[in-house]
C-alpha positions in Angstrom: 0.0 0.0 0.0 1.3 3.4 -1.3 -0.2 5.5 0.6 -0.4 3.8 3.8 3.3 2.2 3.7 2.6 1.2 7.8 0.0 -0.7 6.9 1.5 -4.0 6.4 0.9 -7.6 6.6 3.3 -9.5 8.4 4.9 -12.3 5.9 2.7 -11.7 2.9 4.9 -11.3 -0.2 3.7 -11.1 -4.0 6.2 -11.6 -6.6 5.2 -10.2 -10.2 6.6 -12.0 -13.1 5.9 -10.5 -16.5 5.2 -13.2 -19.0 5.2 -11.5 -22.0 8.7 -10.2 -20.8 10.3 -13.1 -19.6 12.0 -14.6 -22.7 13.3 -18.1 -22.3 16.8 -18.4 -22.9 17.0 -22.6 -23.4 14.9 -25.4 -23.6 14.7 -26.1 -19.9 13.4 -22.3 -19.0 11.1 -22.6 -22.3 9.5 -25.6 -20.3 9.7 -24.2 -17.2 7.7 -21.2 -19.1 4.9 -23.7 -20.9 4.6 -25.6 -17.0 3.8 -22.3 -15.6 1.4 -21.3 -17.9 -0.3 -24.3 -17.9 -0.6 -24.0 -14.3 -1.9 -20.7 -14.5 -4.8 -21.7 -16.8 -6.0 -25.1 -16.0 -5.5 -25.5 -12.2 -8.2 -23.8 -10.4 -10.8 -24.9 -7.0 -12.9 -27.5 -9.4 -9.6 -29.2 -10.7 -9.7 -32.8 -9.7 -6.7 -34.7 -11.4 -3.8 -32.6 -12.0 -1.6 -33.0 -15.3 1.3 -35.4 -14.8 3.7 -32.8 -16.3 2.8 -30.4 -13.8 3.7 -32.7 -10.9 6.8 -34.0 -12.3 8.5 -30.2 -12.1 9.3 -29.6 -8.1 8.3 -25.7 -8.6 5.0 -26.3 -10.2 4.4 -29.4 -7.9 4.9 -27.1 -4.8 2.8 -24.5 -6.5 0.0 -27.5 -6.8 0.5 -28.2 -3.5 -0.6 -25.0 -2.1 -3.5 -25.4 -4.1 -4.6 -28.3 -2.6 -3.9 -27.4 0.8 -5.1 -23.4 0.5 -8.5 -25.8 -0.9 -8.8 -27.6 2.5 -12.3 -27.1 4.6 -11.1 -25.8 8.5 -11.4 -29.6 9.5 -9.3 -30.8 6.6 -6.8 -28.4 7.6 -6.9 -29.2 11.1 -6.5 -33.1 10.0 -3.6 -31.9 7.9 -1.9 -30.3 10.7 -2.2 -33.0 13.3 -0.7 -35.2 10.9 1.9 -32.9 10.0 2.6 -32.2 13.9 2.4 -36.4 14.3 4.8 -36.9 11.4 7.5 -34.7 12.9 7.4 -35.5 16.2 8.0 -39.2 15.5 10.7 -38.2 13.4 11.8 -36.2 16.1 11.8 -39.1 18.4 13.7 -41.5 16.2 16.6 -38.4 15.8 16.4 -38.7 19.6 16.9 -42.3 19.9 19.6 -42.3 16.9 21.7 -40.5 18.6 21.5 -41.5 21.6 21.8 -45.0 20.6 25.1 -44.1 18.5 26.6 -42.2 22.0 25.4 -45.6 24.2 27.2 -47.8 21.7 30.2 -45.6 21.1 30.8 -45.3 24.9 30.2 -49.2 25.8 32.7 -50.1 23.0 35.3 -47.7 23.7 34.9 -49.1 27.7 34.9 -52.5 26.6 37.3 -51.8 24.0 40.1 -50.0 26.2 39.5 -52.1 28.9 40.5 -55.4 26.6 43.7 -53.8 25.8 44.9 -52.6 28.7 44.1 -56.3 29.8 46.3 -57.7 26.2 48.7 -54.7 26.1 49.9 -55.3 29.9 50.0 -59.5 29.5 51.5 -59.0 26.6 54.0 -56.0 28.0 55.1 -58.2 31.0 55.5 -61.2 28.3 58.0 -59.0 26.5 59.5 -56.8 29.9 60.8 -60.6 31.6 63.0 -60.0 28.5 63.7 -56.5 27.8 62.9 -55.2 31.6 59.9 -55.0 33.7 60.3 -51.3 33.4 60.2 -51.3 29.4 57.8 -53.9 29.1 55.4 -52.7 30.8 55.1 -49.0 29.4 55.4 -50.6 26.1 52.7 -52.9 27.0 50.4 -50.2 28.3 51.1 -48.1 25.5 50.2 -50.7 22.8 47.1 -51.7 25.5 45.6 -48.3 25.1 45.6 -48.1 21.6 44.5 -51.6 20.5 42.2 -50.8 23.0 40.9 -47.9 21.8 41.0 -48.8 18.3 39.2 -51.7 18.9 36.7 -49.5 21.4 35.9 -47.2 19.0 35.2 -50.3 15.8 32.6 -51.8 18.2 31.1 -48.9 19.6 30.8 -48.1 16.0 29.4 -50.8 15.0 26.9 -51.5 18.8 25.6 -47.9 16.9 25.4 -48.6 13.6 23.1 -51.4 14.2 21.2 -49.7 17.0 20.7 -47.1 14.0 19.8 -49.1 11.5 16.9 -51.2 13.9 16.0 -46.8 14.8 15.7 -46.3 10.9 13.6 -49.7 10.5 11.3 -48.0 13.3 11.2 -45.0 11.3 10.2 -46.5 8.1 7.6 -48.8 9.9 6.2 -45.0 11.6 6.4 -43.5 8.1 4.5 -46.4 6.6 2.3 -45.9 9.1 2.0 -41.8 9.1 1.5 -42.3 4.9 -1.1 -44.9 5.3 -3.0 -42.5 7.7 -2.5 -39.6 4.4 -4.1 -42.3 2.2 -6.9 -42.6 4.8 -7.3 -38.9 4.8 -7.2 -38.8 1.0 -9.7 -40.9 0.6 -11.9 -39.4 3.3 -11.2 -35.9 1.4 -12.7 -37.6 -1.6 -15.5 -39.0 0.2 -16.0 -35.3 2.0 -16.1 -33.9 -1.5 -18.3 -36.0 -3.4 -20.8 -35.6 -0.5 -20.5 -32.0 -0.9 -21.4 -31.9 -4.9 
């Protein structure tokens, strides 16, 4: 607004594009040009299936998208936004449990790991120090202990997470099944909501 430049609404932004200006330089943006007009002239509130081409492009798909959700009755749209909300936060859970699955199994190994080879590096330090000298041996020993040790801590901590991870991403895809069977279910209750409405 011109004339009243404090009267604004808080994140509402229009972009103007120019069609008859916008000259496509190559075959992609000539596409790109033919997608969006296409958009422009068939999509509208009574469209029912939308054009393949249109949902194959990510910025026309998005567009579509908005559609269909900007479409939504005040129930559908709370529906949509529990599921949305439900989605996340069951992603948010198996993010949880990733990582703290990957820090329990790190740290077990790494224990487990260092405490092996400080068992093998000092046996195997006092094997060689009866030789060499109890005094050489055994910082040898230690030395060689504490990395085997660690080494081997840190490849079985790595892999303790790795499989806790992958059984948290099993989960995941079992939830997302789950959360995209429950979209299909809401589809079809969309459909059924609009055909009672005609």
């Amino acid at each position: 607004n011109i004339e009243h430049i404090d009267k604004q609404i808080e994140g509402l932004e229009f972009v103007f594009i120019e069609l008859p200006k916008f000259k496509p330089k190559n075959r992609a943006e000539k596409k790109l040009h033919e997608l969006w007009l296409r958009f422009l002239t068939e999509i509208n509130g009574k469209t029912e299936k939308v054009p393949v081409e249109l949902m194959e492009c990510a910025e026309t798909k998005e567009a579509v998208r908005y559609m269909e959700v900007g479409a939504y009755s005040h129930e559908q749209l709370q529906l949509y936004d529990k599921l949305r909300i439900a989605k996340m936060t069951a992603k948010s859970f198996v993010d949880d449990a990733i990582d703290e699955g990957l820090a329990k199994g790190l740290a077990k190994g790494l224990e487990e790991g260092i405490a092996k080879g400080l068992e093998e590096g000092i046996a195997k330090g006092l094997e060689e120090g009866i030789a060499k000298g109890l005094e050489e041996g055994r910082a040898e020993g230690i030395a060689k202990g504490l990395e085997e040790g660690r080494a081997e801590g840190i490849a079985k901590g790595l892999e303790e997470g790795e499989a806790e991870r992958q059984k948290l991403q099993q989960e995941l895809s079992d939830k997302d099944r789950e959360l995209s069977e429950q979209a299909r279910r809401i589809a079809e209750l969309e459909l059924l909501l609009n055909s009672t409405k005609e």
